[in-house]
Structures are given as C-alpha cells and as structure tokens.
C-alpha atoms as a printed R data frame, in Angstrom:
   type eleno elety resid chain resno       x       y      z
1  ATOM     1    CA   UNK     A     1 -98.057 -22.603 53.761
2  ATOM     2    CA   UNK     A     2 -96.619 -19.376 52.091
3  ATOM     3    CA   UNK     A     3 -92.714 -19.163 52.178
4  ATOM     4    CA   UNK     A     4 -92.388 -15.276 51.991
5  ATOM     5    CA   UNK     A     5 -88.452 -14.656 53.794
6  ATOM     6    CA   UNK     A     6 -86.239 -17.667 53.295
7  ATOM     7    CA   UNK     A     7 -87.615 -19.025 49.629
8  ATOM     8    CA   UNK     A     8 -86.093 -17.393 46.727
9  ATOM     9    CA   UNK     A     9 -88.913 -15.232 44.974
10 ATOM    10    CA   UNK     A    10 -88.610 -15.707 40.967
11 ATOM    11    CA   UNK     A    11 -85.315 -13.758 39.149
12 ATOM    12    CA   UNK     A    12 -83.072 -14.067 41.496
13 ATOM    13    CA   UNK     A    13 -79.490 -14.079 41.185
14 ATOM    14    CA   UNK     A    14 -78.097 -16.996 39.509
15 ATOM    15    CA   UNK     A    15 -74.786 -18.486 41.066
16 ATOM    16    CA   UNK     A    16 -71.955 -15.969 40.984
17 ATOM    17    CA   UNK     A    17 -69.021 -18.360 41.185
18 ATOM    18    CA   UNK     A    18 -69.650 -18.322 36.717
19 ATOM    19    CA   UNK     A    19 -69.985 -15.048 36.384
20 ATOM    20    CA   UNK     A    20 -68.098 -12.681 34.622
21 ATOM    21    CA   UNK     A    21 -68.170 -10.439 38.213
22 ATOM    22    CA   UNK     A    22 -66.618 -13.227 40.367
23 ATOM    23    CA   UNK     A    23 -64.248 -14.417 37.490
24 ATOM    24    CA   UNK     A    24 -62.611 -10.541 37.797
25 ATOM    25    CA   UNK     A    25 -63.222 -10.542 41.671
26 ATOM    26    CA   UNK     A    26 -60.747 -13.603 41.654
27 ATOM    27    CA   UNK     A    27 -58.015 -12.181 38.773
28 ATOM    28    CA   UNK     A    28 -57.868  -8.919 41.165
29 ATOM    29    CA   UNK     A    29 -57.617 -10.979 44.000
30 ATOM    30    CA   UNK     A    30 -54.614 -13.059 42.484
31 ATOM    31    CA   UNK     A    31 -53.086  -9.845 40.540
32 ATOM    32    CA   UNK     A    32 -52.742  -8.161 43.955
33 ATOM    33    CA   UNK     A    33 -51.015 -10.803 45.375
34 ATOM    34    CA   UNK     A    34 -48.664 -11.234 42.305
35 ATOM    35    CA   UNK     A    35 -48.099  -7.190 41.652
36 ATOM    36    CA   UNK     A    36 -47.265  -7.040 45.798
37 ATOM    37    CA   UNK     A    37 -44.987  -9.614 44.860
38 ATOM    38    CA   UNK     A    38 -45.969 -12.386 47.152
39 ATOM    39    CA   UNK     A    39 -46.154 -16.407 46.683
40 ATOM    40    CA   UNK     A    40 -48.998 -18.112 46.969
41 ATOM    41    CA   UNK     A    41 -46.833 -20.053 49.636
42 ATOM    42    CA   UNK     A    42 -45.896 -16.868 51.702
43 ATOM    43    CA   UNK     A    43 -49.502 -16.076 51.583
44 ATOM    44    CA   UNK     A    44 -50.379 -19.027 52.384
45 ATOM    45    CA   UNK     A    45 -47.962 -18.886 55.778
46 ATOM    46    CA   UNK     A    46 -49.771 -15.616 56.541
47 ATOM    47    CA   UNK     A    47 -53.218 -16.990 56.401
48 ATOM    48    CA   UNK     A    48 -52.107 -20.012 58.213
49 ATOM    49    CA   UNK     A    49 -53.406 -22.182 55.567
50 ATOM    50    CA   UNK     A    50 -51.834 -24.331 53.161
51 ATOM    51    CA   UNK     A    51 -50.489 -23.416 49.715
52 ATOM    52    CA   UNK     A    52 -53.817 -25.268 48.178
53 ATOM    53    CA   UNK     A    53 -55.979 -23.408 50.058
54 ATOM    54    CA   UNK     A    54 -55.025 -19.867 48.403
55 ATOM    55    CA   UNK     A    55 -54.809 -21.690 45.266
56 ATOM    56    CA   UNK     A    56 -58.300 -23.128 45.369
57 ATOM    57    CA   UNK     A    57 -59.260 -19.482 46.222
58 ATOM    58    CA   UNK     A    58 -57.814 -18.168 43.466
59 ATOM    59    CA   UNK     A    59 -59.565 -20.594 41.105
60 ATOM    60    CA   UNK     A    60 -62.416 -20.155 42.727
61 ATOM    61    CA   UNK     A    61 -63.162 -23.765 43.432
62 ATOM    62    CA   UNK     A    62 -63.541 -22.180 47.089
63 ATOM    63    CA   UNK     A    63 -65.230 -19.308 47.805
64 ATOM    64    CA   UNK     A    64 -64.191 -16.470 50.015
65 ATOM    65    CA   UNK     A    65 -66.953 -14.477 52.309
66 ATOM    66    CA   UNK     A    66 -66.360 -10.858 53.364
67 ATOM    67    CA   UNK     A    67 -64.897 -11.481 56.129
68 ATOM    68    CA   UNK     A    68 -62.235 -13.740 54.811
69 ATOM    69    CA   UNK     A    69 -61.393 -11.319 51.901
70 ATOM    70    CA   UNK     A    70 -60.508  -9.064 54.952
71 ATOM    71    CA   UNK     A    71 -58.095 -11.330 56.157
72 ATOM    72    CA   UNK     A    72 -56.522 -12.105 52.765
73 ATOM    73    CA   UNK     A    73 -56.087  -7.902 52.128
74 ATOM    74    CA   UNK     A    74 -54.716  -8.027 55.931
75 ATOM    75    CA   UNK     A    75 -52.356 -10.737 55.265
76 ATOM    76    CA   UNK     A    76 -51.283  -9.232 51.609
77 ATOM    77    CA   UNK     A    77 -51.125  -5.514 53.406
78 ATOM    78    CA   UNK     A    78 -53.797  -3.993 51.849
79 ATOM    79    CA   UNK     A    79 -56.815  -2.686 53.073
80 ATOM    80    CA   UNK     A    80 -60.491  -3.751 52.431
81 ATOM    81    CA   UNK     A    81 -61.240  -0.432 51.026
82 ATOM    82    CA   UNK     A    82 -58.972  -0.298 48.529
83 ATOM    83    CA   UNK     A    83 -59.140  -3.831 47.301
84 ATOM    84    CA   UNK     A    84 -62.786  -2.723 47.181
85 ATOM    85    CA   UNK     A    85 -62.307   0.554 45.310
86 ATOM    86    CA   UNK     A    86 -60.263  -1.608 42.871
87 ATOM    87    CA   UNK     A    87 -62.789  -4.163 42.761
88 ATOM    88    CA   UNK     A    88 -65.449  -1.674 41.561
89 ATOM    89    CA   UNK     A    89 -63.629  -0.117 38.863
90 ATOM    90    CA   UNK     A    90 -62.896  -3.551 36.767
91 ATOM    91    CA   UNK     A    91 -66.489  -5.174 37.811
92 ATOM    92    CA   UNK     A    92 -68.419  -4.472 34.817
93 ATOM    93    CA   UNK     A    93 -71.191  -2.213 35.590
94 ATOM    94    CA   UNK     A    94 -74.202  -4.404 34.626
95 ATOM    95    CA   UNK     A    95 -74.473  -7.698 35.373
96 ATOM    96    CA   UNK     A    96 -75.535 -10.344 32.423
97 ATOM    97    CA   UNK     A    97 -78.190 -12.859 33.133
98 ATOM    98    CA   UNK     A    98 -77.631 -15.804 31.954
C-alpha cells in the first residue's frame, strides 16, 4: 500500500523547535513581553496559566500553535498582525537545512 497524504515525502522540514527561525520566533516572543513591560507572572495571570507555563514557552521546551500565539499577543495587548509583521522582519529569509 502507497502512503501518498499523511507520510512525509523525502526533504521535508526537519523539526523547527532547533532552528534558527523558532529560536528568534521565541526571543520576539519574550522581548515583547519584556519591552511592554510585563512579568512573566502577570502574563502568566492573563493567560490563566502558571508562571512555568510562559516560561517553558519562552524556552521553547513547549511549543505554542497559532492559535495560542493569538492569545499570548491578546493577553500582552498586541495584535497577531503585528507580532507577525515583526516576526517576519527578524526571521532570516532562507531557512538552513541542517
């Protein structure tokens, strides 16, 4: 049996969570918080979450989907676009492979 939809074809995209992409996703992420000038605690209270939740975040030992970046620009009062707007002017424009 063929596995043509759900089997990843050859050169696909390694895991992110290494790459240099994710590691300046996550410094914008924190830098926003910081430069907004709000604790990992009182974002924390926002999010209803605990303090080790945002910091794991941060670190990237958990990762954040789409729709939970959303919430975090929410609770930090920023909006998706412009976290994204950020986010695509200190990506570097081509990825590495590794």
């Amino acid at each position: 049996m063929e596995c043509k939809l759900w089997c990843s074809p050859p050169n696909t995209m390694d895991k992110t969570i290494y790459s240099e992409r994710y590691q300046a996703f996550l410094h914008l992420l924190r830098s926003t918080r910081e430069s907004l000038g709000i604790s990992q605690t009182e974002l924390a209270t926002r999010l209803s979450e605990t303090q080790s939740f945002v910091s794991k975040c941060e670190r990237g030992e958990r990762r954040l989907d789409v729709a939970e970046l959303s919430i975090w620009c929410t609770a930090m009062g920023v909006s998706l676009s412009d976290f994204s707007a950020r986010l695509d002017k200190v990506l570097p424009k081509k990825p590495r492979r590794a």
